[in-house]
SEFI-249575 format. One record per residue (C-alpha): residue number from 0; residue in one letter; x, y, z. Coordinates in nm, 3 decimals, padded with zeros to 5 digits. Layout:
<atoms>
+-----+---------+---------+---------+---------+
| num | residuo |      xx |      yy |      zz |
+-----+---------+---------+---------+---------+
| NUM |       a |       X |       Y |       Z |
...
+-----+---------+---------+---------+---------+
</atoms>
This chain:
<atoms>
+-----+---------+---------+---------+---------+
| num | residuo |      xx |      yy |      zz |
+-----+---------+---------+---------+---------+
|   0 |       x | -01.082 | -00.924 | -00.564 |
|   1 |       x | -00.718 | -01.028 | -00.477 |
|   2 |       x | -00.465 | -01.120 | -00.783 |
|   3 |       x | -00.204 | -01.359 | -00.773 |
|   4 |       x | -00.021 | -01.356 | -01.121 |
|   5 |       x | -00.058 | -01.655 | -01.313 |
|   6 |       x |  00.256 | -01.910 | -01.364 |
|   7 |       x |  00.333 | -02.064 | -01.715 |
|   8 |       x |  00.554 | -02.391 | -01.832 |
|   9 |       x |  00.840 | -02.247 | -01.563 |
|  10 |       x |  00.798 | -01.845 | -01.567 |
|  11 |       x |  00.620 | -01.602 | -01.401 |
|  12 |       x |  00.350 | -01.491 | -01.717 |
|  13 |       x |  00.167 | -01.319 | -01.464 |
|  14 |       x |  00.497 | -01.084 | -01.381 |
|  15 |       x |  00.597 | -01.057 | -01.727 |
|  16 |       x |  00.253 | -00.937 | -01.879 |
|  17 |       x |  00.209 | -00.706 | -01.601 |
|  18 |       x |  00.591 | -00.578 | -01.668 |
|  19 |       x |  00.444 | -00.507 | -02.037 |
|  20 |       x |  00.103 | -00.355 | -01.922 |
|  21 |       x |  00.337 | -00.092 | -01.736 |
|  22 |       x |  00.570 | -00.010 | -02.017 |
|  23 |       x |  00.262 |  00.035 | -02.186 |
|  24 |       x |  00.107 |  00.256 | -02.013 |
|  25 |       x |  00.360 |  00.475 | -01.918 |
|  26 |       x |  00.431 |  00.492 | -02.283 |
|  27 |       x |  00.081 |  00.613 | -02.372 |
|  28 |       x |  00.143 |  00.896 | -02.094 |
|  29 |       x | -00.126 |  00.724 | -01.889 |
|  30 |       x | -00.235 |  00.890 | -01.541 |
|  31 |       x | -00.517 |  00.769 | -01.259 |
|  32 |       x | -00.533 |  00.905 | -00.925 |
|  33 |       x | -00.752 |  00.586 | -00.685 |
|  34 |       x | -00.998 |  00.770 | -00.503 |
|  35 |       x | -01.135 |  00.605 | -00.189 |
|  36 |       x | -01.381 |  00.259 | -00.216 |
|  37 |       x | -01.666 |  00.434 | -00.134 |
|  38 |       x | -01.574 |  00.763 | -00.427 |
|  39 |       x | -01.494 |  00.452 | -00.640 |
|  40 |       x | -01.837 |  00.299 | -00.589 |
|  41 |       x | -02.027 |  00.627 | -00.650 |
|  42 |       x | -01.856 |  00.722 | -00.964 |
|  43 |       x | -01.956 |  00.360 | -01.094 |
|  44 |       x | -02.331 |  00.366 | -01.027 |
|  45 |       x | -02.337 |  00.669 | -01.267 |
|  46 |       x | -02.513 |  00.558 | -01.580 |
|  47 |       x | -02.299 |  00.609 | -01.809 |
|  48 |       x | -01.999 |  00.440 | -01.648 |
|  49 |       x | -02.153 |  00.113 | -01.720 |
|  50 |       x | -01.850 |  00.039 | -01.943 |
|  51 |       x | -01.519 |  00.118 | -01.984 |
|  52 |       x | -01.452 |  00.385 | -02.308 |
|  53 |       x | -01.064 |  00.420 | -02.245 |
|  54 |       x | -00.794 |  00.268 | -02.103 |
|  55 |       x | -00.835 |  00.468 | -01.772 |
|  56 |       x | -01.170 |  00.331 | -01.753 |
|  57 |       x | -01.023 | -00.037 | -01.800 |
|  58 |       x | -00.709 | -00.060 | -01.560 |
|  59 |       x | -00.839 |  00.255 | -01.325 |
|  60 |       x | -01.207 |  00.265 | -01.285 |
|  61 |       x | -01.217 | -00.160 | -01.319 |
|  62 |       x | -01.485 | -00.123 | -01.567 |
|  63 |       x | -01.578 | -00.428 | -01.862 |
|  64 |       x | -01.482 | -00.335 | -02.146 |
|  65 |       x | -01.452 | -00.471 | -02.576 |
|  66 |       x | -01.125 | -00.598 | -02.630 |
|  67 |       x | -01.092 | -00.343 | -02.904 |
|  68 |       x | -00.927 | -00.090 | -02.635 |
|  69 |       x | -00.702 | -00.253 | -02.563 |
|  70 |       x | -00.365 | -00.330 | -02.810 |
|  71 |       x | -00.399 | -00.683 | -02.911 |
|  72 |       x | -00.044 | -00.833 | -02.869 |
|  73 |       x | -00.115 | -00.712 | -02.487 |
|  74 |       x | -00.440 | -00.805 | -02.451 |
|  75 |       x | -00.318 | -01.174 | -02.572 |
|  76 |       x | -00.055 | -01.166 | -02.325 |
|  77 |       x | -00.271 | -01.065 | -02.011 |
|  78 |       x | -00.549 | -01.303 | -02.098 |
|  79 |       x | -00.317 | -01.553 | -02.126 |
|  80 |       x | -00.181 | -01.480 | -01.767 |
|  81 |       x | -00.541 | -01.467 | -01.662 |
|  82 |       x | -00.521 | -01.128 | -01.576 |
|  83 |       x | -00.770 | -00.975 | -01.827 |
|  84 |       x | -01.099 | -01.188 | -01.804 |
|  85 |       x | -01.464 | -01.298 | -01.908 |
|  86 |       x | -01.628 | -00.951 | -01.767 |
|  87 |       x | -02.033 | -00.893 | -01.763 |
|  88 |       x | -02.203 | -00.934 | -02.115 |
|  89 |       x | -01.967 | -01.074 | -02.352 |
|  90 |       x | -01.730 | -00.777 | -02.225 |
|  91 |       x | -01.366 | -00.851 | -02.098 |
|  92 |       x | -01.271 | -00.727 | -01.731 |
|  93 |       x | -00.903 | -00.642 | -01.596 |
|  94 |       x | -00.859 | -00.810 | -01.265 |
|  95 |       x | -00.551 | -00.579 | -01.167 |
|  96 |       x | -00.613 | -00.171 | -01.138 |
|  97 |       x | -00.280 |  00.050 | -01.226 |
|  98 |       x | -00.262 |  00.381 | -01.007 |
|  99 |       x | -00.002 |  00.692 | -01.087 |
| 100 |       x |  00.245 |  00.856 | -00.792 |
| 101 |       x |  00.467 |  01.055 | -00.936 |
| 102 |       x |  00.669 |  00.935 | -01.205 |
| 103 |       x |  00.601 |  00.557 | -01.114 |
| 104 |       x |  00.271 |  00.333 | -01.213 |
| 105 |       x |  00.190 |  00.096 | -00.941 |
| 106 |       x | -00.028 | -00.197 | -00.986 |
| 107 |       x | -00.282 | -00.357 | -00.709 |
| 108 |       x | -00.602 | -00.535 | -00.701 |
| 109 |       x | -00.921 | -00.408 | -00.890 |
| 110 |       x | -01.208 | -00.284 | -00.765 |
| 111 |       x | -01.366 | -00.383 | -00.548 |
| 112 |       x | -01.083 | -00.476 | -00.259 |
| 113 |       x | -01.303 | -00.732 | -00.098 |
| 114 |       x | -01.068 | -01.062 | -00.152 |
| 115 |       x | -00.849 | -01.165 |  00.165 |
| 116 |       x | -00.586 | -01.123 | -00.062 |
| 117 |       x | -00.646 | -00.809 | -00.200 |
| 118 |       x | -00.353 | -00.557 | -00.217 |
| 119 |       x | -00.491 | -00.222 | -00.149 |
| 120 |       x | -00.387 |  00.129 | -00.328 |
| 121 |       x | -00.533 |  00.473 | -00.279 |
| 122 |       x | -00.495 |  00.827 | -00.054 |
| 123 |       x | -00.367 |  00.661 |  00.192 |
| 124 |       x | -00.085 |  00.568 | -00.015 |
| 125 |       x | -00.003 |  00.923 | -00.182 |
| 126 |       x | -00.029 |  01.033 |  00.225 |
| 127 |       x |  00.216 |  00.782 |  00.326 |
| 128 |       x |  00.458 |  00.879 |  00.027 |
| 129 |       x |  00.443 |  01.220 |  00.070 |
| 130 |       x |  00.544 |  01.169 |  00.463 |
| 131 |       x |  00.804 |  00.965 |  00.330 |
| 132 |       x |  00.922 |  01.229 |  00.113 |
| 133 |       x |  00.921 |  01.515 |  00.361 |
| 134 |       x |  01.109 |  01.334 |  00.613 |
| 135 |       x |  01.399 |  01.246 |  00.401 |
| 136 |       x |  01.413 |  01.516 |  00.257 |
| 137 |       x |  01.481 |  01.680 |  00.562 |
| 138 |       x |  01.729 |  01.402 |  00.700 |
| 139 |       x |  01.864 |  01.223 |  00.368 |
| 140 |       x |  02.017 |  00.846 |  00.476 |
| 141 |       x |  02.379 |  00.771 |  00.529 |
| 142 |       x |  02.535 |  00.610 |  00.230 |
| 143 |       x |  02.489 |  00.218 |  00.275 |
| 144 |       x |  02.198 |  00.228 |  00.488 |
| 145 |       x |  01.900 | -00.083 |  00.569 |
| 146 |       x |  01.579 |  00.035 |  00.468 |
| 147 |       x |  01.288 | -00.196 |  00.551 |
| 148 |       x |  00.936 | -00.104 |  00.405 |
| 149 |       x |  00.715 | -00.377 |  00.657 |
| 150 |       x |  00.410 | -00.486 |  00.520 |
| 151 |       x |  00.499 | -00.296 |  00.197 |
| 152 |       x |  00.143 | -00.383 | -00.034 |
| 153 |       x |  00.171 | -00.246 | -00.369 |
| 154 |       x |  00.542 | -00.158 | -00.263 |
| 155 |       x |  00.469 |  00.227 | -00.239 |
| 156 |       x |  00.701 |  00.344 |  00.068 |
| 157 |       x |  00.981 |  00.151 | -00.044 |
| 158 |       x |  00.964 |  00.258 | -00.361 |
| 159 |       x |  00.936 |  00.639 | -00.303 |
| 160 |       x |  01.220 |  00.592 | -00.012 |
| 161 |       x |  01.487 |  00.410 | -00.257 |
| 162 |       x |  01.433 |  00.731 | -00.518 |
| 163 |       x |  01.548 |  00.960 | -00.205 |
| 164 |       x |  01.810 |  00.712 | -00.029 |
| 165 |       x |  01.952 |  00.573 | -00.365 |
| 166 |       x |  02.218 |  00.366 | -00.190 |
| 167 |       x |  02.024 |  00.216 |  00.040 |
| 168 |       x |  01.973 | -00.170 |  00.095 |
| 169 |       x |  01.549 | -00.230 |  00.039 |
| 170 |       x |  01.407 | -00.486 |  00.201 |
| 171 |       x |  01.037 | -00.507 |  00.156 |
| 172 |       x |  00.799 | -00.716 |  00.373 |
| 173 |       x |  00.442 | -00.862 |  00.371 |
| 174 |       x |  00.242 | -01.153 |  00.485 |
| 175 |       x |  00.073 | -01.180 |  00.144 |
| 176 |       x |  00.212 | -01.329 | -00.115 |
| 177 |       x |  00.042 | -01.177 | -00.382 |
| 178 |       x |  00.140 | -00.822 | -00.232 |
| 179 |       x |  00.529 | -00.913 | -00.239 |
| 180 |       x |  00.512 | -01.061 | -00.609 |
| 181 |       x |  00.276 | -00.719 | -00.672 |
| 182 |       x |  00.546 | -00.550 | -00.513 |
| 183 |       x |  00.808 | -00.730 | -00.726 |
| 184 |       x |  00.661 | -00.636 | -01.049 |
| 185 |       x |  00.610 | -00.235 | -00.898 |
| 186 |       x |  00.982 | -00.201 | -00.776 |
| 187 |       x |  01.141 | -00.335 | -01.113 |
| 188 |       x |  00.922 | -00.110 | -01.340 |
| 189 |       x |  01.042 |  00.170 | -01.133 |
| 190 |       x |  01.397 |  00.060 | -01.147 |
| 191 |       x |  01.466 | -00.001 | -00.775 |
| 192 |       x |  01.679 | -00.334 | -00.647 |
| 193 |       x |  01.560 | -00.461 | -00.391 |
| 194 |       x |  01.467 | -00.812 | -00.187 |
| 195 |       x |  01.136 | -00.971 | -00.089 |
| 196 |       x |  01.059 | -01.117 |  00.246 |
| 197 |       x |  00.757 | -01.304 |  00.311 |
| 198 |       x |  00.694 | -01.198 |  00.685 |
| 199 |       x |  00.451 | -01.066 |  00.957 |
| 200 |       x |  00.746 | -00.969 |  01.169 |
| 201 |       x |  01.153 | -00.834 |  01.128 |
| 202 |       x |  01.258 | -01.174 |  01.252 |
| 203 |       x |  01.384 | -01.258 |  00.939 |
| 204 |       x |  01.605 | -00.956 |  00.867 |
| 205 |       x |  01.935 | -00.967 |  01.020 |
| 206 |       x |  02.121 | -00.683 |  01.193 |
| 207 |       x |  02.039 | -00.303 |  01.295 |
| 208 |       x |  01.802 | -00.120 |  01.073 |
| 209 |       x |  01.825 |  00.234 |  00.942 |
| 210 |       x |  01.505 |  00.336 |  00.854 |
| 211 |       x |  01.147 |  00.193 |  00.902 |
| 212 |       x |  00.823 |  00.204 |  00.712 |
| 213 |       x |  00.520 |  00.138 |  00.830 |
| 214 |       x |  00.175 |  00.210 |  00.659 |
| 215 |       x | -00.058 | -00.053 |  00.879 |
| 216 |       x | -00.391 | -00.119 |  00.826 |
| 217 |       x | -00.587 |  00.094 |  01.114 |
| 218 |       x | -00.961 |  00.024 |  01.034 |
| 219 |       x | -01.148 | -00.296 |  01.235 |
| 220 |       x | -01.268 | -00.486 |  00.970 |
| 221 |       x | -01.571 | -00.751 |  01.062 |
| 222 |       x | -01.401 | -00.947 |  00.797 |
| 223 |       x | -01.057 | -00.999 |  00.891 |
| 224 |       x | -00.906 | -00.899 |  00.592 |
| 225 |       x | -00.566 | -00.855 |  00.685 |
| 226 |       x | -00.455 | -00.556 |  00.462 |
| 227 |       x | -00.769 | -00.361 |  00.621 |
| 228 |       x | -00.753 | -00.482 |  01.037 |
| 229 |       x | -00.599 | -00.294 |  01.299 |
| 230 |       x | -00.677 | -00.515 |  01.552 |
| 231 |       x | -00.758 | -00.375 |  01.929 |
| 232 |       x | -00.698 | -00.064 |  02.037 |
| 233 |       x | -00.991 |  00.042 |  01.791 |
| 234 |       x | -00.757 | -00.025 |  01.504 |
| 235 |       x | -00.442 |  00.103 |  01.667 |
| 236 |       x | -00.317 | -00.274 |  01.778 |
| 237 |       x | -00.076 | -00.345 |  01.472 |
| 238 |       x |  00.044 |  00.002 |  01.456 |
| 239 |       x |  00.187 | -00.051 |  01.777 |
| 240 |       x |  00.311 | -00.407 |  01.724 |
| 241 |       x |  00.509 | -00.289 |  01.441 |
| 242 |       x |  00.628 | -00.027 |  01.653 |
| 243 |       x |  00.757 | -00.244 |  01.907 |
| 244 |       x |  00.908 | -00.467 |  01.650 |
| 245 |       x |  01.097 | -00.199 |  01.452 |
| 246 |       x |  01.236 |  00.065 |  01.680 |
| 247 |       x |  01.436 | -00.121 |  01.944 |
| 248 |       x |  01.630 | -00.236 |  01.560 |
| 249 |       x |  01.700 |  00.110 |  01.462 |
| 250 |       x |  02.057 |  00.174 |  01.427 |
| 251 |       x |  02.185 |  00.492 |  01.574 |
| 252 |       x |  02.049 |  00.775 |  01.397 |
| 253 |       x |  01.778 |  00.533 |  01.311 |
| 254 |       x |  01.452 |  00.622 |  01.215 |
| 255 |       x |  01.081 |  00.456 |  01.176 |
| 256 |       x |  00.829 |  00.635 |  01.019 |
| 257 |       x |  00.463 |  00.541 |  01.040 |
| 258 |       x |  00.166 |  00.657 |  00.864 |
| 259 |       x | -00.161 |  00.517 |  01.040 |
| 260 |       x | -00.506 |  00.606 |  01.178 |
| 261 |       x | -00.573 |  00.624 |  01.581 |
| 262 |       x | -00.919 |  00.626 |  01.758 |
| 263 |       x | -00.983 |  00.888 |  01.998 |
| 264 |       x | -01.149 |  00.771 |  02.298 |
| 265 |       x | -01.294 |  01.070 |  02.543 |
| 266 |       x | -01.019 |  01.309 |  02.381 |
| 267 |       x | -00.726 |  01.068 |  02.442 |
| 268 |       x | -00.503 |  00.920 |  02.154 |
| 269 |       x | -00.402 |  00.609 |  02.325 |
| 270 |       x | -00.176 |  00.495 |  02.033 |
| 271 |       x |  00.014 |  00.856 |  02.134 |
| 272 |       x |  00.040 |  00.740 |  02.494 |
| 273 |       x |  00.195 |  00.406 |  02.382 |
| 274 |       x |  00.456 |  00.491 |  02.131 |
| 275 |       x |  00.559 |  00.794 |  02.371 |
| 276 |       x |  00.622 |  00.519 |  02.612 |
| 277 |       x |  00.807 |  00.302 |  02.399 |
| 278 |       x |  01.027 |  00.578 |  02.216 |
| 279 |       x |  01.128 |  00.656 |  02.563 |
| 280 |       x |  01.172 |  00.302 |  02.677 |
| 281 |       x |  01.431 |  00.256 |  02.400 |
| 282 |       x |  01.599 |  00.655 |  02.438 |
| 283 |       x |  01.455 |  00.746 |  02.151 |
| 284 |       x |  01.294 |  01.064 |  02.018 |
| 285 |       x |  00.960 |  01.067 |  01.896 |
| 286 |       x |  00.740 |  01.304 |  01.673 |
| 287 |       x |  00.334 |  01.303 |  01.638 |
| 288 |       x |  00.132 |  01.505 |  01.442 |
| 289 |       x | -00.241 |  01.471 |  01.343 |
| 290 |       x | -00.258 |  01.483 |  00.966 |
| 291 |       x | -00.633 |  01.448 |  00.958 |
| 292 |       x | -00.851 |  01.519 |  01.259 |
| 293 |       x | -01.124 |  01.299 |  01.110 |
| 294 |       x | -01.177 |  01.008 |  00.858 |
| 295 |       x | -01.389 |  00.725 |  00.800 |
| 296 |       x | -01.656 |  00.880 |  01.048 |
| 297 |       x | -01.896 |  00.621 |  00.877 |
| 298 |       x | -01.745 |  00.354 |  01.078 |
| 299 |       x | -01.856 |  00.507 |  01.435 |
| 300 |       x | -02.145 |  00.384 |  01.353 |
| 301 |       x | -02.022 |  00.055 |  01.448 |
| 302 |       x | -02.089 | -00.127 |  01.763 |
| 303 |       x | -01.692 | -00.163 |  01.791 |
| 304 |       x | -01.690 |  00.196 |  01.772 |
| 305 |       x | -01.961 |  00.317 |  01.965 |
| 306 |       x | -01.689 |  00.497 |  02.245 |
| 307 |       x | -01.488 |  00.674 |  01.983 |
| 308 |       x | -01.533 |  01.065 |  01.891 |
| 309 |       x | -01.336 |  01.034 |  01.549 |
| 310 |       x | -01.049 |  00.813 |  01.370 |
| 311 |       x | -00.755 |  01.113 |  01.321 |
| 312 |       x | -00.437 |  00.992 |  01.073 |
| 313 |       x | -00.144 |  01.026 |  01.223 |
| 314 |       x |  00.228 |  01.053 |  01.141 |
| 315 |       x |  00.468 |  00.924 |  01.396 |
| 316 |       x |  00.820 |  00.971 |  01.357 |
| 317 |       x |  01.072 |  00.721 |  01.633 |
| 318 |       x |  01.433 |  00.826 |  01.617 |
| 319 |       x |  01.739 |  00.675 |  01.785 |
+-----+---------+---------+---------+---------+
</atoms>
């Protein structure tokens, strides 16, 4: 189910209570790692994970739970935000999960992800940040530089990025609205400035660019849910389209980095092919490495997959 936080006589209650359901939690020394929708599913049809018994169980495992778990000035607060709700037998329900990376909480949409508007969380996330954090590592930012985190979700690259490139300009971009305001509340409970762009392209940011993010969606979803389709190319269709948006903006000593999947087709990565043709289009560098030879092998069993051998992740690397 997607979340869009609730507004109240002129503010954002939906921000605030979320703000306070952070401090909260980090206070308490909370922790959840998300697992994968179909780990998530299995753990819940355990019987006795029928309800939640802790907080993890509440805001992690998006289990109903008696509002007794919950402190009470908060649990006013979120109900009256509509973010806690009427759950399964007189229980309540949370309708927002909170996930731990590092030092930061992040919050995104409860399980299960299956609204249009969902704003999805899990290894692919702590994959993308720990490329993230490996590359700059290795090449810190110039001072002053335009970071752009495209189709940021839950806010995750941009977030990890600004910790590394603290003087950086972050601009973070989505088509969803309730991802960006998501994003919002994840960036200020981690400290990090930064501006909001509501966007399916760079059209709207001004001047050269520094460094990059991408984390598409790589996955063809029957559905059309847009934080989950990759389009043609098996899934590899708005990897490239980012691509071909972001590097020809890169600023010398530019840089986008992009976590994604690619289908291989008859031992062929065609998503290689076609940002090797595009780095060197724009006299650019590129690096490719395979991450994971093989994921989400349940989906070749799809008509729309029926010519692949596997679904590798990849990390691509485009430098000016």
């Amino acid at each position: 189910m997607g979340f869009m936080p609730g507004v109240i006589e002129g503010r954002d209650a939906g921000a605030d209570a979320l703000a306070a359901l952070i401090a909260f939690l980090k206070a308490g020394g909370y922790r959840f790692v998300t697992p994968t929708p179909a780990t998530h599913a299995r753990v819940l049809a355990r019987p006795e994970n029928q309800r939640a018994r802790d907080l993890r169980g509440i805001f992690g495992w998006s289990l109903n739970f008696a509002a007794e778990l919950v402190d009470a000035a908060l649990l006013d607060r979120l109900r009256e935000a509509g973010i806690v709700v009427a759950g399964e037998g007189g229980l309540l329900r949370s309708r927002v999960r909170v996930s731990s990376l590092g030092q930061d909480l992040f919050v995104h949409s409860a399980f299960p992800t299956d609204g249009r508007d969902a704003v999805f969380f899990g290894p692919d996330s702590y994959r993308f940040a720990r490329l993230i954090a490996e590359e700059l590592r290795r090449c810190p930012e110039r001072p002053g530089g335009r970071l752009v985190d495209i189709g940021t979700g839950a806010g995750v690259g941009a977030i990890v990025a600004a910790r590394l490139c603290p003087a950086a300009e972050i601009v973070m971009t989505d088509i969803n609205p309730a991802a960006l305001r998501l994003a919002r509340v994840n960036a200020a409970a981690a400290g990090v400035a930064a501006s909001f762009v509501i966007a399916e392209d760079l059209s709207a940011i001004d001047g050269a660019l520094d460094l990059v993010l991408a984390n598409p969606p790589y996955i063809i979803d029957v559905a059309g849910r847009a934080y989950r389709d990759g389009g043609g190319m098996h899934g590899g269709e708005v990897s490239l389209a980012m691509a071909q948006d972001a590097v020809p903006r890169l600023a010398p000593g530019g840089r986008f980095i992009l976590y994604t999947g690619s289908a291989i087709v008859d031992g062929m990565d065609q998503l290689r092919d076609r940002l090797g043709e595009l780095a060197a289009a724009e006299r650019c560098t590129l690096r490719y490495e395979e991450i994971d030879p093989d994921v989400f092998g349940e989906e070749l069993e799809n008509d729309v997959y029926r010519d692949v051998d596997r679904i590798a992740l990849i990390a691509a690397v485009i430098a000016r």
